[in-house]
ROLOMI-905897 format. One line per field, with one value per residue (C-alpha): residue number from 0; residue in one letter; x, y, z. Coordinates in steps of 0.2 Angstrom, whole numbers, plus 5000, padded with zeros to 4 digits. Example, Ala and Ser with C-alpha at 12.3 -4.5 7.8 and 13.67 -1.06 7.14 Angstrom:
k	[0:1]
r	[A:S]
xx	[5062:5068]
yy	[4978:4995]
zz	[5039:5036]
//
This chain:
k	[0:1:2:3:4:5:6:7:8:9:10:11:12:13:14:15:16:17:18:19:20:21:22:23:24:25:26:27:28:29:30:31:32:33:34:35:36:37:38:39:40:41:42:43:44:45:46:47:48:49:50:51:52:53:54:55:56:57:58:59:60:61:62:63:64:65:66:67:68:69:70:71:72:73:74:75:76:77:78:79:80:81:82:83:84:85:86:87:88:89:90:91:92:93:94:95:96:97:98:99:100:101:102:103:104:105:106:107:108:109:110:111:112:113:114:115:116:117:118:119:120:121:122:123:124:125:126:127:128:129:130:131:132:133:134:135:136:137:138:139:140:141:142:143:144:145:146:147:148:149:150:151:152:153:154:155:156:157:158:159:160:161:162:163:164:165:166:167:168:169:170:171:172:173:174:175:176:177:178:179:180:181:182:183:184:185:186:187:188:189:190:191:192:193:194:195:196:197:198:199:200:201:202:203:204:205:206:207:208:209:210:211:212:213:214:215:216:217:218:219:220:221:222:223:224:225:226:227:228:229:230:231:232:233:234:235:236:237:238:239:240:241:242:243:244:245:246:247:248:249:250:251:252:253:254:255:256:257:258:259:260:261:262:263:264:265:266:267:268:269:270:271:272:273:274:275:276:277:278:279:280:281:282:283:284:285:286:287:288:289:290:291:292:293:294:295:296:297:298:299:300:301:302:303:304:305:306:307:308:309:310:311:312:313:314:315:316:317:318:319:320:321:322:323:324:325:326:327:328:329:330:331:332:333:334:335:336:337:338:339:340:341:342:343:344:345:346:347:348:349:350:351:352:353:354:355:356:357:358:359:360:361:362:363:364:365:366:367:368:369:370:371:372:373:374:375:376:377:378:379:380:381:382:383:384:385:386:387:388:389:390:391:392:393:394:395:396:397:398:399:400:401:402:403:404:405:406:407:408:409:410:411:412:413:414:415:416:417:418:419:420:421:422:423:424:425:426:427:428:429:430:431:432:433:434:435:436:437:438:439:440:441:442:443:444:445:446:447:448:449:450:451:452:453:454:455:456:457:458:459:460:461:462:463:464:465:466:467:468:469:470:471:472:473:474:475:476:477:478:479:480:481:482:483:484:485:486:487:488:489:490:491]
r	[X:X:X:X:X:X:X:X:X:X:X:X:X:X:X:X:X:X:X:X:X:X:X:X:X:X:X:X:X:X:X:X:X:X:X:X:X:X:X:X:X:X:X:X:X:X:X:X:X:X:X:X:X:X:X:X:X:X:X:X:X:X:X:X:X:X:X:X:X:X:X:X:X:X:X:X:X:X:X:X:X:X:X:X:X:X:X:X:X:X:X:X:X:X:X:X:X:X:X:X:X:X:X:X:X:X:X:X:X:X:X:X:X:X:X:X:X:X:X:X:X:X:X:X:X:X:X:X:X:X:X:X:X:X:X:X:X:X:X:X:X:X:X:X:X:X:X:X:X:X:X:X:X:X:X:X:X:X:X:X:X:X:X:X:X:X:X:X:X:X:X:X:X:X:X:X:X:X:X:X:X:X:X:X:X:X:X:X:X:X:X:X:X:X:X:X:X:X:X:X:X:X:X:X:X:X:X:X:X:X:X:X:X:X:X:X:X:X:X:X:X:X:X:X:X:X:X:X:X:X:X:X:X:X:X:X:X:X:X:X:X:X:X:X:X:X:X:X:X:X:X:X:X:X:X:X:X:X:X:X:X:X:X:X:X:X:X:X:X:X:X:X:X:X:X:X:X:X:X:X:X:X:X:X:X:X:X:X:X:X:X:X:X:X:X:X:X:X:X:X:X:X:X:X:X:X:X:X:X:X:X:X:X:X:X:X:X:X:X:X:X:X:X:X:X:X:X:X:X:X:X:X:X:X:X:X:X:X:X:X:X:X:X:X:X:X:X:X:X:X:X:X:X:X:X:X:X:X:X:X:X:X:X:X:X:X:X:X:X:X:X:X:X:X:X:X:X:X:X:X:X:X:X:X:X:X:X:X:X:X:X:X:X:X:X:X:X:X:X:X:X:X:X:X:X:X:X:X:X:X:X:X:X:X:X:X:X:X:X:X:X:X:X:X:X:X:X:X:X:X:X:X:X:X:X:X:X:X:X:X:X:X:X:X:X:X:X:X:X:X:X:X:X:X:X:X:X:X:X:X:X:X:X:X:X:X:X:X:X:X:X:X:X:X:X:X:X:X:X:X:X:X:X:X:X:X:X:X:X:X:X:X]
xx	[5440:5428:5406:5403:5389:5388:5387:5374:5364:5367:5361:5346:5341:5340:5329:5318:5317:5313:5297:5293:5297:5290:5273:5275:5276:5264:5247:5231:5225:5208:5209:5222:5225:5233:5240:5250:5250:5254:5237:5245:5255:5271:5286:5298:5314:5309:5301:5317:5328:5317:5320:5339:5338:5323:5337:5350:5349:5365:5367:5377:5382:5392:5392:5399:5414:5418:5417:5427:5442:5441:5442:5438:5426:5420:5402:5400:5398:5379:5379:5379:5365:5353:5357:5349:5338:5330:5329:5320:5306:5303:5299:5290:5281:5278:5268:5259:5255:5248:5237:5224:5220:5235:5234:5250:5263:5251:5233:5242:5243:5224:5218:5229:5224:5213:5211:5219:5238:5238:5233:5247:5260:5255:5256:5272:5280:5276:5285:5300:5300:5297:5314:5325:5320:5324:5342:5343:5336:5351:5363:5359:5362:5381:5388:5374:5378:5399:5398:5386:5388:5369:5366:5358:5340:5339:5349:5336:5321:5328:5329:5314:5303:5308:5305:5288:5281:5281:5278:5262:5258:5263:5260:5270:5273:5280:5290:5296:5299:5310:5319:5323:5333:5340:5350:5358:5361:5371:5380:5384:5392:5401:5410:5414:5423:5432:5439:5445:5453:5463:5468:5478:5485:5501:5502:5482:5476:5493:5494:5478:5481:5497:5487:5476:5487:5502:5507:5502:5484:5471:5458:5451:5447:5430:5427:5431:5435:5440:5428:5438:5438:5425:5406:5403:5416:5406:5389:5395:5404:5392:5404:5408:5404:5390:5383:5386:5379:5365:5361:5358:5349:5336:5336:5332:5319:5311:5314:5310:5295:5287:5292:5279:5292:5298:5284:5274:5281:5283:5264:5263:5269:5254:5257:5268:5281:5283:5287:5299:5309:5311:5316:5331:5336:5336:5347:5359:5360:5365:5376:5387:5383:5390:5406:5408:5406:5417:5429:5427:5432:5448:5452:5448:5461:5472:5472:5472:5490:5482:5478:5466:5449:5452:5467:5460:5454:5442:5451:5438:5436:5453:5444:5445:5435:5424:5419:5421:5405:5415:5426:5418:5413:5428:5436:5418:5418:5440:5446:5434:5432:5417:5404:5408:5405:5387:5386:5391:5382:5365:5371:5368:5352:5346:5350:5342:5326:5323:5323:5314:5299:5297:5297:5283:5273:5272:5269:5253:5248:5250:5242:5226:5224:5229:5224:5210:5201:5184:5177:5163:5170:5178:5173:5190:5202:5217:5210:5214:5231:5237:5232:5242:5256:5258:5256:5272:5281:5280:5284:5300:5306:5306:5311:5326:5332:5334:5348:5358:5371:5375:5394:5390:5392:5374:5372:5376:5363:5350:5351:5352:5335:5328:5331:5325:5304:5311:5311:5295:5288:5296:5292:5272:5274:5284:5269:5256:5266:5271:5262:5243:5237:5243:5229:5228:5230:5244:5251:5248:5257:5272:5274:5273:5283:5297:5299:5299:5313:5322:5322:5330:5343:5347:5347:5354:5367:5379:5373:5380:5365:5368:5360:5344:5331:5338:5332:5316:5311:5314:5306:5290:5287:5293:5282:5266:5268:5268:5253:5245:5249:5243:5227:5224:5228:5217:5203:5204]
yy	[4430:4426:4426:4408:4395:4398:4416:4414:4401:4416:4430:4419:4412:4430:4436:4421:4421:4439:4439:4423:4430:4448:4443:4430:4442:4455:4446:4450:4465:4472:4490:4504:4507:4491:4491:4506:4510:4493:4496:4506:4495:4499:4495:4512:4503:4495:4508:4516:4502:4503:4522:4519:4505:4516:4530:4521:4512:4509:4527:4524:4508:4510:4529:4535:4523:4531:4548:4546:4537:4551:4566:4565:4566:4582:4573:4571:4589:4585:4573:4581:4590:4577:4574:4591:4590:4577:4583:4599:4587:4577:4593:4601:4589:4574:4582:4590:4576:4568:4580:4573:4555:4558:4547:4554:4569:4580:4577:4588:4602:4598:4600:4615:4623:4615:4599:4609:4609:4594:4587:4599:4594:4575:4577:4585:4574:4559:4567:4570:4552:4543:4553:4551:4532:4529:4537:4527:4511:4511:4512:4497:4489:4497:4480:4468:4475:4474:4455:4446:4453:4457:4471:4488:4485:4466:4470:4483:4471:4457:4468:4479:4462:4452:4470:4473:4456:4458:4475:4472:4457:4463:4481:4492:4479:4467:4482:4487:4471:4465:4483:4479:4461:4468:4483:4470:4461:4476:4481:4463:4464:4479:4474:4460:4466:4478:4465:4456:4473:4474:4456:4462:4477:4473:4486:4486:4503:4511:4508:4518:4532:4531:4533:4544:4556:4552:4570:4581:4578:4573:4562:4562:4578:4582:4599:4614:4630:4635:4650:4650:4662:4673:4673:4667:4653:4648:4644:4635:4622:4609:4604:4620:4620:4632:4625:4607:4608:4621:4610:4594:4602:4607:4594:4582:4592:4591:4573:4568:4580:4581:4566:4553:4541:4543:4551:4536:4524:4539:4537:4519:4520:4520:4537:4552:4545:4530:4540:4552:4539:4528:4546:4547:4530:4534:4550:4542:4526:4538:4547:4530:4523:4537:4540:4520:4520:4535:4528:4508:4521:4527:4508:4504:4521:4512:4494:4501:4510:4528:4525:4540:4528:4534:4524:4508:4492:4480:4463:4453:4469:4478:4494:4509:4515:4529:4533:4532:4522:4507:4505:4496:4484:4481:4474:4463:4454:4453:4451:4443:4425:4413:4413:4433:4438:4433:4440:4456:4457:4449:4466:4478:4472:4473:4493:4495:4484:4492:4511:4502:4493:4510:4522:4510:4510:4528:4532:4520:4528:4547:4541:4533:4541:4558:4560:4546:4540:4547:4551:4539:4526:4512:4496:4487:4498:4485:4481:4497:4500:4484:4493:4509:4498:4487:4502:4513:4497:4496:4513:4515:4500:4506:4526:4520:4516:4534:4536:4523:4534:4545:4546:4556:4551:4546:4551:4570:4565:4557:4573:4586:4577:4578:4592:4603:4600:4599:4618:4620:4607:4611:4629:4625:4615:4628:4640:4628:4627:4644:4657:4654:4667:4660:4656:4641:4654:4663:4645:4638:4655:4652:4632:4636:4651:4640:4625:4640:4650:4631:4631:4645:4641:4623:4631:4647:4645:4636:4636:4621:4605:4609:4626:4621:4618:4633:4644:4636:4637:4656:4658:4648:4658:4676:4675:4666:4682:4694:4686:4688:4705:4711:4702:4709:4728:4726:4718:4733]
zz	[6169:6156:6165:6167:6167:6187:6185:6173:6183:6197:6187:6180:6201:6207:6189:6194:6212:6213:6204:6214:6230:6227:6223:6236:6251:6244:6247:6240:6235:6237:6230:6225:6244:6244:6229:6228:6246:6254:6266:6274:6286:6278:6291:6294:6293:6279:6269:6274:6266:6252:6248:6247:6236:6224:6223:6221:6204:6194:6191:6211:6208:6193:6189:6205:6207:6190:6194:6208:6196:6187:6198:6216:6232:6228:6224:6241:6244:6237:6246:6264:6256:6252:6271:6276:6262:6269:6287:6280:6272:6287:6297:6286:6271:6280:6293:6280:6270:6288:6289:6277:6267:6254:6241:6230:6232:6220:6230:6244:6230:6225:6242:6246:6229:6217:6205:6191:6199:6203:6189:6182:6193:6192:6173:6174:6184:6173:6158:6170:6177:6160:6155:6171:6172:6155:6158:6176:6165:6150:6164:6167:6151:6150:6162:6156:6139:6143:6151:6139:6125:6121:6112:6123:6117:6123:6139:6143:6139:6151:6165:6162:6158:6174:6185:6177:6184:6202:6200:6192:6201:6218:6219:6231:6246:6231:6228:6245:6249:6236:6236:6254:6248:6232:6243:6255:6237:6229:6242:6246:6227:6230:6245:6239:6224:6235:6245:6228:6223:6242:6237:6220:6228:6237:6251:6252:6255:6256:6239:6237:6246:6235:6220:6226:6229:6216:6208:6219:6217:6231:6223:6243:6243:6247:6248:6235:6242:6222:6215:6198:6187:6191:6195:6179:6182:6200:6190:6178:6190:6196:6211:6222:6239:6241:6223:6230:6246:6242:6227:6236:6246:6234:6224:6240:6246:6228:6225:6244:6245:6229:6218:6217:6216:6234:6242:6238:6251:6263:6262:6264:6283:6295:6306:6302:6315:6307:6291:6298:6304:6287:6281:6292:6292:6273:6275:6286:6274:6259:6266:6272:6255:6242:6254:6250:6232:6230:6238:6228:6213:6220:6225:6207:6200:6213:6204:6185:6194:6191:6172:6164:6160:6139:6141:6148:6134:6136:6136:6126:6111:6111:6114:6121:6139:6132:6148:6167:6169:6160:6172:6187:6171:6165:6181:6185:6169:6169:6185:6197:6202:6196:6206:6214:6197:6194:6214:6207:6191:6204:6212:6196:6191:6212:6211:6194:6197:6213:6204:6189:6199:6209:6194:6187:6202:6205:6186:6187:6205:6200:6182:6190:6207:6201:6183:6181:6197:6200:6216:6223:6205:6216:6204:6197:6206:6206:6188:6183:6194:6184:6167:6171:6180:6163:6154:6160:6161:6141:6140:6150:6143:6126:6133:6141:6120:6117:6128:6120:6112:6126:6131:6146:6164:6167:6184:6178:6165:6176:6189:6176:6168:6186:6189:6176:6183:6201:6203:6198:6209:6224:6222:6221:6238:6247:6241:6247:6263:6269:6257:6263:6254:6235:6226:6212:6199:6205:6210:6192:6184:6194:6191:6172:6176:6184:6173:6157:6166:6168:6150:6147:6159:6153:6134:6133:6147:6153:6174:6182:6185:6205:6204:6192:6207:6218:6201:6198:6218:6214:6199:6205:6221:6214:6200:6210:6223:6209:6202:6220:6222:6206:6207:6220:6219:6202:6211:6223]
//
């Protein structure tokens, strides 16, 4: 079925109300505090809320029902790591961070070692986060793009335009707030059009199951006991189980612990309790979230009657899927009814404006708080936020065009981009953390250390995305012990 005029009005209501709405809830302002920090008054369960819908985008909402149609649950092996990743970081880096006043993820690093890593890491992190966004941003575009036939770079605009107005107006309560409604809005899309796909298929999940395991394969299969080939053959699979689970790991305590972009509404909750329990509502939340996107994908292999996606058309174009992430498209805009479509579509643009709106806010707080703010200079502080808030805006709407030929599954692509700083990062907060005795220098020479080492390991091998923060954590701490040591015997 063809989008209709009430999808559009659909689409169009939810665009308008959420900038209404978001700067509705979000109050006055009266200096960065508020602005990026909410005041401090932050709600757990919905900060928690908020963290879900922030990493979610529509890398999960579209890319994982495809990677499941075209393999299996073996994704889900990160995903029980991002569950203990994220119980390591509310032991250890929450209580840290509430120690202090922390304003961002990097001022912990500045008062640990020194303003020069953290304006280091602040810096790097806004290179990695101007990439990753722009990769989570043109997902978004791929069902926007598929539907209405707009081209990418006017897909992009609309939803990058509409994001950067309450963001900017509203600050991060504006944010949270409307990341709390646009989660409950998504999901609310996804169920509904798995309930549609349970009404075409005549034995209902029999006939997936069927499917799922026609031919001798398991498509349910969740963890993978296979080393291949060789040593060599482990590293270079991304979705083994100790590279899976050890990876997700990592990677959450990086993202969760050291990215601006989540760490900034851990910081928004008013006492370290408050914060440690949005960080397990989140974990729990995830791990009940993946598990049913994987499985929406293998109901979607179910209704296309176990057909490779390369072998799927679009009905309106005659032409060929190029990827998996076209497939949760392709049945929106084909098979369901008026009204559920625009619902759905309501749903896509939720997940991505709720990543969008948090990877501008924390690029403007790490910009200004980290990089720009001077001590004691408090005049036109939510001036300035709004600068840098507009600013980023701009820029990841324009970045998110350079990944408009890519053929990839973006989620591999967005997690292998985030992935190549996150050692690096990590590595400098576990030294800050546990090795008292690291100095900045020996702290600055193992972050550059890491992120060089990831270099090397993303261009001259062929090491799976999985293991790429495990190496850099290594690398930074080896090297920044090293430095220590030697230092130190040369001083004596």
């Amino acid at each position: 079925m063809q989008f209709s005029l009430l999808d559009y009005i659909i689409v169009i209501v939810y665009l308008v109300g959420s900038v209404i709405f978001g700067v509705f809830v979000a109050g006055k302002q009266r200096n960065s505090k508020d602005y990026f920090l909410g005041g401090k008054t932050l709600s757990w369960w919905a900060v928690g809320f908020s963290i879900v819908a922030s990493e979610t985008s529509t890398l999960t909402f579209i890319s994982i029902p495809g990677l499941a149609y075209k393999s299996n649950m073996h994704f889900m092996q990160l995903v029980f790591g991002y569950f203990i990743g994220r119980l390591l970081v509310s032991l250890f880096f929450i209580p840290a961070y509430y120690k202090g006043e922390i304003e961002t993820a990097y001022d912990f690093l500045g008062k640990r070692y020194g303003q020069l890593l953290r304006k280091l890491t602040s810096g790097v992190f806004i290179i990695t986060r101007v990439l990753a966004s722009g990769v989570r941003l043109f997902a978004t575009a791929i069902p926007v793009h598929i539907i209405t036939g707009l081209d990418y770079p006017a897909s992009i605009a609309i939803i990058g335009i509409f994001t950067l107005m309450y963001t900017y107006l509203g600050g991060l309560k504006a944010v949270v707030t409307m990341d709390v409604v646009q989660m409950f809005i998504y999901i609310g899309g996804a169920v509904a059009s798995m309930i549609v796909i349970f009404s075409f298929l005549p034995n209902g999940i029999n006939d997936v199951i069927h499917y799922a395991t026609l031919g001798g394969i398991n498509k349910f299969e969740i963890f993978n006991f296979n080393s291949g080939n060789g040593f060599a053959d482990y590293f270079t699979s991304p979705y083994t189980l100790l590279g899976a689970f050890i990876g997700g790991t990592f990677l959450t305590m990086a993202s969760h612990g050291t990215d601006q972009l989540l760490v900034q509404r851990l910081l928004g909750c008013s006492t370290k309790k408050e914060s440690q329990k949005a960080l397990m509502l989140d974990a729990t939340l995830i791990v009940l979230q993946f598990g049913f996107f994987l499985f929406l994908g293998l109901c979607l292999f179910a209704y296309y009657k176990a057909q490779p996606f390369g072998s799927l058309t679009m009905a309106s174009t005659g032409m060929l899927l190029t990827s998996s992430d076209e497939v949760f498209p392709k049945f929106i805009v084909e098979n369901l009814p008026t009204g559920i479509s625009g619902i759905v579509i309501a749903g896509v643009l939720a997940s991505a404006m709720g990543t969008l709106s948090s990877a501008i806010s924390s690029l403007a707080s790490s910009t200004y708080l980290d990089l720009f703010r001077k001590e004691g200079k408090q005049h036109k502080e939510v001036f300035w936020s709004r600068i840098f808030t507009l600013l980023w805006g701009i820029v990841l709407i324009g970045g998110a065009m350079l990944f408009t030929d890519s053929k990839n599954p973006v989620v591999e692509l967005g997690l292998s981009i985030a992935s190549f700083t996150y050692g690096g990062l990590l590595g400098a907060f576990l030294l800050g953390l546990f090795f008292k005795k690291t100095r900045q220098i020996d702290a600055v020479l193992g972050f550059i250390t890491g992120i060089l080492g990831m270099v090397f390991v993303i261009y001259y091998t062929k090491i799976a995305f999985t293991w790429y923060t495990i190496i850099g954590v290594f690398v930074t701490i080896i090297t920044a012990n090293l430095s220590y040591l030697l230092i130190k015997k040369k001083n004596n």
